[in-house]
Wavefront OBJ file of the C-alpha trace (Angstrom):
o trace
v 37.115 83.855 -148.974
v 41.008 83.472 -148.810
v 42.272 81.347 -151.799
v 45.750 80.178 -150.851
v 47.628 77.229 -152.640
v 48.840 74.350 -150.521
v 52.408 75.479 -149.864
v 51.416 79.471 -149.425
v 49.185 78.211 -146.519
v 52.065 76.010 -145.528
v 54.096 79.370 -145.014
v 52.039 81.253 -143.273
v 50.393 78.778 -140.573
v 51.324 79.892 -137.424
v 50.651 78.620 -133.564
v 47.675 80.801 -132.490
v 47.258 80.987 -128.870
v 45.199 84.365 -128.529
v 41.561 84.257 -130.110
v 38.822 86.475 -130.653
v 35.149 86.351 -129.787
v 33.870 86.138 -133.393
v 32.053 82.466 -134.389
v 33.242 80.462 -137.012
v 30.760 80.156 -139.693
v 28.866 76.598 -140.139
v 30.172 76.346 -143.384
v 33.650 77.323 -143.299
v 33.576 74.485 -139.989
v 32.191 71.832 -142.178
v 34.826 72.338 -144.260
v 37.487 72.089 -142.344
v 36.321 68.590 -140.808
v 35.731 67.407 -144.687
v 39.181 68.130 -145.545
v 40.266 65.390 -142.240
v 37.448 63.084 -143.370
v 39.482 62.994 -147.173
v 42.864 62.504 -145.578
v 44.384 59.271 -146.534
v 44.855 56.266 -143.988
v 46.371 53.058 -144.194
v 44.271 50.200 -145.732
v 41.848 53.022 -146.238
v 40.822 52.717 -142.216
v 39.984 56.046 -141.295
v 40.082 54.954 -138.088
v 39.459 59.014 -137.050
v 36.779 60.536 -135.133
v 36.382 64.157 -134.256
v 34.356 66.044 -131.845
v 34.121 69.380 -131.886
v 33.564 70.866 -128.985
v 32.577 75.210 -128.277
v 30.946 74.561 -124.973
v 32.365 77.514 -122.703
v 32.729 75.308 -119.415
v 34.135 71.783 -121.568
v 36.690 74.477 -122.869
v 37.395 75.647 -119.832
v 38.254 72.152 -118.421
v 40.232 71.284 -121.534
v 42.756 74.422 -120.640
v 43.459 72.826 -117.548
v 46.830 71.259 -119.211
v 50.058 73.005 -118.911
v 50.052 74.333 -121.943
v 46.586 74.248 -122.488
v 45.766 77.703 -121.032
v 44.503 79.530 -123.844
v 41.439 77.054 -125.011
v 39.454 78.916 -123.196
v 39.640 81.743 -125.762
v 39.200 79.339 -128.747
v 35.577 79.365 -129.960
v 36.178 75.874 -131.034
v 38.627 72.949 -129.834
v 38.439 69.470 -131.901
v 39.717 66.947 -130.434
v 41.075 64.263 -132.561
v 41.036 60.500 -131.422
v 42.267 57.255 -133.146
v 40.635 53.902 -133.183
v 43.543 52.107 -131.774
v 41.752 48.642 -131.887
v 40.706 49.045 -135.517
v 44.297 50.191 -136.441
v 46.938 49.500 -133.932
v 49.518 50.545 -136.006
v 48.967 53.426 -138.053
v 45.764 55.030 -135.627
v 47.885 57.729 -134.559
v 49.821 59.018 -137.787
v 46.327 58.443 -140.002
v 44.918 60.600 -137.247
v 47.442 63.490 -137.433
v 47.546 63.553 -141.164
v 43.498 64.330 -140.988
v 44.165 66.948 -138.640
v 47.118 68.446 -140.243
v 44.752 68.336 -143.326
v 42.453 70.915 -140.758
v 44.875 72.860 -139.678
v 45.850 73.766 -143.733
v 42.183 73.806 -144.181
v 41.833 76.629 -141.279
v 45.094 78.272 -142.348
v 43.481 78.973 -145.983
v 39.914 80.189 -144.414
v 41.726 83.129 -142.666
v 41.242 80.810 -139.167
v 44.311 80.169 -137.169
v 44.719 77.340 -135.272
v 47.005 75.722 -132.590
v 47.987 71.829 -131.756
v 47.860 70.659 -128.341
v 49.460 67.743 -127.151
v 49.038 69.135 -123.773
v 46.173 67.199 -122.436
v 45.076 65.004 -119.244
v 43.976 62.175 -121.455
v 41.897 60.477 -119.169
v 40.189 63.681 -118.312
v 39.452 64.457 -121.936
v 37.862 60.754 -122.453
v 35.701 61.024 -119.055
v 34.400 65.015 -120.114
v 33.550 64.070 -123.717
v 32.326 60.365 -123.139
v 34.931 58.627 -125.416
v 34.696 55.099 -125.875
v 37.391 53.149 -124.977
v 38.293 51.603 -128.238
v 39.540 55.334 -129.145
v 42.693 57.492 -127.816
v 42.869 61.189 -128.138
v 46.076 61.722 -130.650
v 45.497 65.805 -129.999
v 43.641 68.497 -129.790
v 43.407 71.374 -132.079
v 42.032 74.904 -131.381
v 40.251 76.694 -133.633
v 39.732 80.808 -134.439
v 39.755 84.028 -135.550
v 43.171 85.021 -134.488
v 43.444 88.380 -132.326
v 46.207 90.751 -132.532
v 48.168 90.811 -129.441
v 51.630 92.455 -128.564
v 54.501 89.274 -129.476
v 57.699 90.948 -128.329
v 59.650 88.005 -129.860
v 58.239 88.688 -132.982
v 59.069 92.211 -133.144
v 62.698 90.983 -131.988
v 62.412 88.258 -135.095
v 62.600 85.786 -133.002
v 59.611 83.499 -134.197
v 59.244 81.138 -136.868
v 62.881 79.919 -137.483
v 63.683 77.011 -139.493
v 66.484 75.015 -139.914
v 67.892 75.285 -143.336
v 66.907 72.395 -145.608
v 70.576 70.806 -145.599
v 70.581 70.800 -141.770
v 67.302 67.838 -142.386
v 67.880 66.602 -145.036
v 70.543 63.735 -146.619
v 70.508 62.470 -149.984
v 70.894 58.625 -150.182
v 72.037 58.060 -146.966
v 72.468 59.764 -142.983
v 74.983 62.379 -143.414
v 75.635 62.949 -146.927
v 74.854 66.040 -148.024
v 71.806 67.361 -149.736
v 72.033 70.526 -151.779
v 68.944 73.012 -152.140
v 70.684 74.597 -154.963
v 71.044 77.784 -152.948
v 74.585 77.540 -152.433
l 1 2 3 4 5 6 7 8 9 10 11 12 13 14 15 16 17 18 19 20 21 22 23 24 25 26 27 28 29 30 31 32 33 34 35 36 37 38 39 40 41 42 43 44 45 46 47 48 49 50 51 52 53 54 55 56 57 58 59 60 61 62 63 64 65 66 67 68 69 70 71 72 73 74 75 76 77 78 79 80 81 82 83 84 85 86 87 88 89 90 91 92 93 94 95 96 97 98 99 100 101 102 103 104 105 106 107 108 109 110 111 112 113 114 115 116 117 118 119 120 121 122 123 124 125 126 127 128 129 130 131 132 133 134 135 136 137 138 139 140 141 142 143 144 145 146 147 148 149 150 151 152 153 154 155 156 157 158 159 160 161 162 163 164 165 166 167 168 169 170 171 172 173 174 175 176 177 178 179 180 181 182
């Protein structure tokens, strides 16, 4: 097992889009989906629910968004929906903070993982039977990553961030926050 701490696996999550055929273990899965089910929520809510899906033909209509392609290859896609009429408010952020939770989760179990906002909503909710008093927030794919040729990595053109000063004010918008790297 990989042992990162929080912010290592923080640094080195990256958007997987190319997976190989290898299963993810039960275990390593349960997991992942206990790390959204301790995610905080407003007024304690949880108004999450999560269906994993690894159906080959469910997958294959789930790709069928624009940027959706690559689900195919995922062994496992959870989608993540929101109880909108249990917590009209704070359904969607409660729900991404569980999944970002996975996505860490994933990240530290030597999985990768990609989120999709890319999706046909009410195709998703008609495939996968969702009730109505849920929205999908997003899906994320799950997976062993494979190695494929990334030109724009070789080039070093992946993974920029901004620097910390160019997001960040102290006390107010526009005045200036120092890392301390200067």
């Amino acid at each position: 097992m990989i042992s990162l701490d929080v912010f290592e696996a923080i640094q080195s999550r990256r958007s997987v889009r190319a997976y190989d055929s290898r299963p993810i273990p039960h275990d390593i899965l349960i997991k992942i989906l206990e790390s959204a089910r301790l995610a905080p929520s407003a007024i304690n809510y949880q108004p999450w629910h999560f269906i994993v899906v690894t159906d080959e033909n469910k997958r294959e209509i789930l790709s069928q968004a624009r940027y959706a392609k690559f689900l195919r290859e995922a062994p496992i896609v959870i989608i993540g929906c929101g109880d909108y009429k249990k917590s009209p408010k704070w359904y969607m952020m409660d729900t991404t903070i569980a999944m970002q939770n996975m996505v860490l989760t994933a990240t530290n179990e030597g999985l990768g993982s990609c989120w999709i906002g890319s999706f046909h909503e009410d195709r998703v909710m008609e495939l996968l039977k969702i009730p109505d008093n849920l929205k999908v927030v997003a899906l994320l794919a799950l997976g062993y990553p494979r190695k494929k040729f990334d030109i724009l990595a070789k080039l070093g053109g992946t993974h920029r961030r901004k620097e910390l000063e160019s997001i960040v004010s102290y006390e107010e918008f526009g005045k200036r926050f120092s890392s301390g790297s200067d």
